[in-house]
C-alpha positions as CSV (number, residue, x, y, z in Angstrom):
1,X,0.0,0.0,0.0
2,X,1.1,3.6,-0.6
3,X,1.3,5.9,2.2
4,X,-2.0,7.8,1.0
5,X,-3.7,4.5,0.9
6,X,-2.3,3.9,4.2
7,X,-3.2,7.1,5.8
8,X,-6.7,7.0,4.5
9,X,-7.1,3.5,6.3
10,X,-5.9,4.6,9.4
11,X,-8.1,7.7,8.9
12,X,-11.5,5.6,8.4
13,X,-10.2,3.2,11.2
14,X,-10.1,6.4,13.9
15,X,-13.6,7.3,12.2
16,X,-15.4,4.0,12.5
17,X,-14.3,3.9,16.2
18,X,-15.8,7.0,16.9
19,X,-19.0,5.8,15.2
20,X,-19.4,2.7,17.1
21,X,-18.8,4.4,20.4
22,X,-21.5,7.0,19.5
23,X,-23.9,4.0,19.0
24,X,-22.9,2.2,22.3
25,X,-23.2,5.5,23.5
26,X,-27.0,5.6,22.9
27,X,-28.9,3.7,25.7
28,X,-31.9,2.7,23.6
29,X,-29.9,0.5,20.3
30,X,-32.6,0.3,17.9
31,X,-32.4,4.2,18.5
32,X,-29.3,4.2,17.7
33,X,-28.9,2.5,14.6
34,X,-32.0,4.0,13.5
35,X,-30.4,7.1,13.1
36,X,-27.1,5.7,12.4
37,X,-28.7,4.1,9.3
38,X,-31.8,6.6,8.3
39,X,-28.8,9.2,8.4
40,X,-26.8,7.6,6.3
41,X,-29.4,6.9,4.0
42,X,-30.0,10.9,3.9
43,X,-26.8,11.3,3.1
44,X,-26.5,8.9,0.5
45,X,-29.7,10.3,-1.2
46,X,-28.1,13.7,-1.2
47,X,-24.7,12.9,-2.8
48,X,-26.5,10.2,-5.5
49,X,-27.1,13.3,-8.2
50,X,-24.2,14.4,-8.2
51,X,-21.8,11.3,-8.4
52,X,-22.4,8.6,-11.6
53,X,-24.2,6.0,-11.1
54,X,-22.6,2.9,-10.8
55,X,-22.2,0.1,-13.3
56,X,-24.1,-2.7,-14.3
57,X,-21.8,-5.2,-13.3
58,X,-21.4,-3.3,-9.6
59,X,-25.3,-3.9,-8.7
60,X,-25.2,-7.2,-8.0
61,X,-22.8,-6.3,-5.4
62,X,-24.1,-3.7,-4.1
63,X,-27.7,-5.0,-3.0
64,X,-25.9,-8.0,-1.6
65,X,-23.7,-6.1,0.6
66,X,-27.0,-4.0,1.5
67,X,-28.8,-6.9,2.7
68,X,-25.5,-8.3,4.7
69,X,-24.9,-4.7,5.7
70,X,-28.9,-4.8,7.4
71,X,-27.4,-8.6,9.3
72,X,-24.3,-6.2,10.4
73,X,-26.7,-3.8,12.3
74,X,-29.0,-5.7,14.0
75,X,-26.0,-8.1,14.7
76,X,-23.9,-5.3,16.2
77,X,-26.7,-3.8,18.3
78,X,-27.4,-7.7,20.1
79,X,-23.7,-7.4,20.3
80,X,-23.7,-3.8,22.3
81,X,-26.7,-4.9,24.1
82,X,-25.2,-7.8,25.6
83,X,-21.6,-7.2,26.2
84,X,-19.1,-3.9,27.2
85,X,-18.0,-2.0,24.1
86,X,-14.4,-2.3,24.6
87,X,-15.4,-6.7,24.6
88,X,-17.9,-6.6,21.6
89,X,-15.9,-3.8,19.5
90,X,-12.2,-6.0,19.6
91,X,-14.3,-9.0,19.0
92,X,-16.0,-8.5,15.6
93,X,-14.0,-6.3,14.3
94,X,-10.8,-8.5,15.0
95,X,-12.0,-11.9,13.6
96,X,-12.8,-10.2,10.3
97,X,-9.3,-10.0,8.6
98,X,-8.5,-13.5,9.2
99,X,-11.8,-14.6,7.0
100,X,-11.3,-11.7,4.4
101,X,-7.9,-13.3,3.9
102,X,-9.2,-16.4,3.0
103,X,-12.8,-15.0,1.4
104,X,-9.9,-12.6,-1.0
105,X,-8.0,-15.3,-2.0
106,X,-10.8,-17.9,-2.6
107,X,-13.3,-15.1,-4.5
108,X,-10.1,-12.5,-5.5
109,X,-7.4,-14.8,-6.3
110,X,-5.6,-12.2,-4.0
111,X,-2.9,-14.0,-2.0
112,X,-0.9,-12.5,0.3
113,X,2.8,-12.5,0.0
114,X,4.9,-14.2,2.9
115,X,5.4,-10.8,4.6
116,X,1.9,-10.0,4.5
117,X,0.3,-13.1,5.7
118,X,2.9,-12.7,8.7
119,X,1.9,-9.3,9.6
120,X,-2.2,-10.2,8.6
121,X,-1.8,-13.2,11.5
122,X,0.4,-10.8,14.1
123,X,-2.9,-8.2,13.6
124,X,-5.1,-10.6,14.6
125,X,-3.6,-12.5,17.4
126,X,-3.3,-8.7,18.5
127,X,-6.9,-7.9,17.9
128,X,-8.0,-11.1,19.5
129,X,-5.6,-10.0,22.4
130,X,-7.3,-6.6,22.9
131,X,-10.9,-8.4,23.3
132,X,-10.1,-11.0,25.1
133,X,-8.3,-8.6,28.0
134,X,-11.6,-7.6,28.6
135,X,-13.1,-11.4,30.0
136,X,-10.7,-11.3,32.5
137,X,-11.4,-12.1,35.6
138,X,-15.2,-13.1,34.3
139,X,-16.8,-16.1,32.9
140,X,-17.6,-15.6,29.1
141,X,-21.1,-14.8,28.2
142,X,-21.7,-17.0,25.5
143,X,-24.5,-14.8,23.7
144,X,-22.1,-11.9,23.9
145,X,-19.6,-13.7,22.0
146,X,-21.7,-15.5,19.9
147,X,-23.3,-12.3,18.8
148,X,-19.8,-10.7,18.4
149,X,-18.3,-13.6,16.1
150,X,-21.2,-13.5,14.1
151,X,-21.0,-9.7,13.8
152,X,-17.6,-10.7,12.4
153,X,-18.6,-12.6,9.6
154,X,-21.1,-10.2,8.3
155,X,-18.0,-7.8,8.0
156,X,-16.0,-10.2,6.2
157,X,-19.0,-10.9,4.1
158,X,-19.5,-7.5,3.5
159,X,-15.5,-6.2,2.9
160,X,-15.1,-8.9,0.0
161,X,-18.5,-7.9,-1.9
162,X,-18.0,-4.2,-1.5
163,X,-14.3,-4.5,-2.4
164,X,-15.2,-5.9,-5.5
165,X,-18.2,-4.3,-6.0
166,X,-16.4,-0.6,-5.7
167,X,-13.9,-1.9,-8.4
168,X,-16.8,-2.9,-11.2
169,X,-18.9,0.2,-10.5
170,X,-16.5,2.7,-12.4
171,X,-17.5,5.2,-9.4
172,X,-16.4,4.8,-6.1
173,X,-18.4,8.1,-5.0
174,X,-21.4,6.8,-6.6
175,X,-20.8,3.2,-5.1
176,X,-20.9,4.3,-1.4
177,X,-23.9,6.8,-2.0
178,X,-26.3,4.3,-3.6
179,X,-24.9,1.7,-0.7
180,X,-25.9,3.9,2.3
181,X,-29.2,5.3,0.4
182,X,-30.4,1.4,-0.2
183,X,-29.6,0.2,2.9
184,X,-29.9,3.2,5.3
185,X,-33.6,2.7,4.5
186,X,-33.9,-0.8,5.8
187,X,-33.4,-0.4,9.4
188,X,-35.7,2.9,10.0
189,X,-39.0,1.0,8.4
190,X,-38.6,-2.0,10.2
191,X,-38.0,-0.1,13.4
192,X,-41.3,1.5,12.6
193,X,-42.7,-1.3,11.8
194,X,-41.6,-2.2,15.8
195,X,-42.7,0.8,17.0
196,X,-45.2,3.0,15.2
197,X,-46.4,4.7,18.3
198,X,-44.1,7.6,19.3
199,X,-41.4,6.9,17.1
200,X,-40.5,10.8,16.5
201,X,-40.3,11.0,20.0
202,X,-38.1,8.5,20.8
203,X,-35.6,9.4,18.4
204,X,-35.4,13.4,18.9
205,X,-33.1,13.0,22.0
206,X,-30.4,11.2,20.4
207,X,-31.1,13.1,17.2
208,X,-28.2,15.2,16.8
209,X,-25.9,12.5,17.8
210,X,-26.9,10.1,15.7
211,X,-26.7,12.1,12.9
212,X,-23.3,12.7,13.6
213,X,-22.8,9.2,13.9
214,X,-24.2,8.3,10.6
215,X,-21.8,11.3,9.0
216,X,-18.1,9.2,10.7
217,X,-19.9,5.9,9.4
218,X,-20.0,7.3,5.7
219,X,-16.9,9.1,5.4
220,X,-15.1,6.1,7.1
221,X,-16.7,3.2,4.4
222,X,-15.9,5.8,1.5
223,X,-12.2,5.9,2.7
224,X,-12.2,2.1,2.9
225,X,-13.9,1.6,-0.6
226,X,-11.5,4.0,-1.9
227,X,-8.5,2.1,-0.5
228,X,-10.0,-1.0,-1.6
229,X,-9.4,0.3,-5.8
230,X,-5.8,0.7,-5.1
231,X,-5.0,-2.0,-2.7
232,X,-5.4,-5.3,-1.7
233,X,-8.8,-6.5,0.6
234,X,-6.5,-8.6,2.8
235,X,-4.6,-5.7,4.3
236,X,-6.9,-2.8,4.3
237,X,-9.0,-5.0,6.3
238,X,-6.2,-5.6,9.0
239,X,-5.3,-2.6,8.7
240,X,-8.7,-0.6,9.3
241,X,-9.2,-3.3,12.3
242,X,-6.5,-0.7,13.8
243,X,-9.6,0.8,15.0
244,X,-10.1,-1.7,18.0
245,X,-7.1,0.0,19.7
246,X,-9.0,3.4,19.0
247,X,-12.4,1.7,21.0
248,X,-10.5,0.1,24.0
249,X,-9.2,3.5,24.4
250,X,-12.7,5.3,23.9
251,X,-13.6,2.2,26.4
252,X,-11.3,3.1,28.6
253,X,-11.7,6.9,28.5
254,X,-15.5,7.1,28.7
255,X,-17.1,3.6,29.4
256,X,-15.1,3.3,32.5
257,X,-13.6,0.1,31.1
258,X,-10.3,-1.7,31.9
259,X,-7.0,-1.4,29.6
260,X,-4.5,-2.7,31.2
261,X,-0.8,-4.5,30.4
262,X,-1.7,-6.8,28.3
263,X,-3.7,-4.9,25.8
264,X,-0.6,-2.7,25.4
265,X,1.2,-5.9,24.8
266,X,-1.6,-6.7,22.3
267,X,-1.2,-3.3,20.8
268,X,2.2,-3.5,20.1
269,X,1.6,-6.9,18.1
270,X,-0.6,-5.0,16.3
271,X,1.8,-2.5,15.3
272,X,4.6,-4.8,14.3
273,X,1.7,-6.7,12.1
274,X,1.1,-3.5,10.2
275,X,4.7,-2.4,10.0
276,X,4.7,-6.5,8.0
277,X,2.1,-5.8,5.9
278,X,3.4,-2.6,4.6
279,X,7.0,-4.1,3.7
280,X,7.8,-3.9,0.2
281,X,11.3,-5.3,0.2
């Protein structure tokens, strides 16, 4: 990767952390990612006109990753529900590189070079070691977990599709518009359909913060789509994962949760993984 691509990653992987922490920052979930979603769908409604729209080819793609992009949501909210951010965060967002590898290289033909498969495993032991701080001292909820893992495999779903989705659509803008407008729609009506009475009211406390959240959630995916035209899916996936040591630190800072030693530890494997994956010699 070049350094643009790389700073972009890392850019979207500060983003999406902030995104996710705003939505475990809303009490009521379905709230949440209601106007995480619906926001996003605004947003993708306003930048459609003025961005071409994407190619044949792309479509496919695109509603697929809208429909596993719907599974992500209501996934990550069980997730948030049932266990602390800085568990539920590290957890499905570091068991997604590991199956993107494989999903790239199965579906891509994209196989990582020796030095990137090294540093690709090093970022995930280390993601796996910044969740897995967080159970200790405390018997594993299963359902937390569970919910977590399977949060992960959306993503990997999701990261292969869109990555080659973005590259047949001819327009990486227009790609992450129609995305967001398609599926940002999803979520709202069936919340609705939940709860039609009082809906507006529910949602005007969180309003403004939502909103925000659903502006970090598309500026971070368009950073990742971009990155995903001029790189590998295998590494910007690790490498946007980088974000887990931006949550344990939110979930440190503000959820009153515990860091520790041995995430540091973890962190620094994390590091050395990237430094791996960006080798070129």
């Amino acid at each position: 990767m070049t350094p643009l691509v790389t700073s972009a990653v890392l850019l979207a992987a500060v983003t999406h952390a902030l995104w996710n922490a705003i939505a475990h920052r809303i009490t009521d979930k379905l709230v949440g990612f209601t106007l995480i979603a619906g926001g996003g769908a605004l947003i993708g409604f306003a930048l459609a006109p003025f961005t071409a729209v994407p190619a044949a080819g792309a479509w496919p793609y695109l509603l697929g990753s809208a429909g596993i992009h719907v599974a992500y949501y209501l996934l990550l909210m069980r997730s948030f529900r049932l266990g602390d951010f800085g568990q539920a965060y590290p957890l499905a967002r570091g068991s997604a590189p590991l199956l993107v590898t494989v999903l790239a290289a199965l579906v891509a033909h994209e196989v990582p070079d020796a030095w990137g498969a090294a540093g690709i495993a090093l970022c995930c032991l280390g993601l796996t070691g910044v969740a897995l701080w967080g159970l200790r001292g405390r018997r594993p909820d299963g359902a937390a977990v569970g919910a977590a893992l399977a949060t992960g495999l959306t993503i990997a779903a999701y990261t292969v599709v869109d990555g080659l989705g973005v590259r047949a659509s001819g327009s990486c803008p227009g790609y992450i518009a129609w995305l967001m407008a398609i599926q940002g729609v999803v979520l709202p009506a069936w919340a609705w359909s939940r709860r039609r009475g009082g809906t507006a009211a529910r949602l005007r406390p969180s309003a403004a913060l939502g909103l925000l959240g659903a502006a970090l959630s598309v500026g971070a995916y368009g950073l990742v789509l971009w990155a995903q035209t001029r790189a590998d899916l295998a590494p910007v996936s690790a490498l946007r994962e980088s974000s887990i040591l931006v949550g344990a630190v939110i979930g440190a800072l503000f959820f009153k949760e515990r860091f520790g030693t041995p995430r540091i530890a973890a962190a620094g494997l994390l590091v050395v993984g990237i430094g791996l994956m960006l080798h070129t010699g």
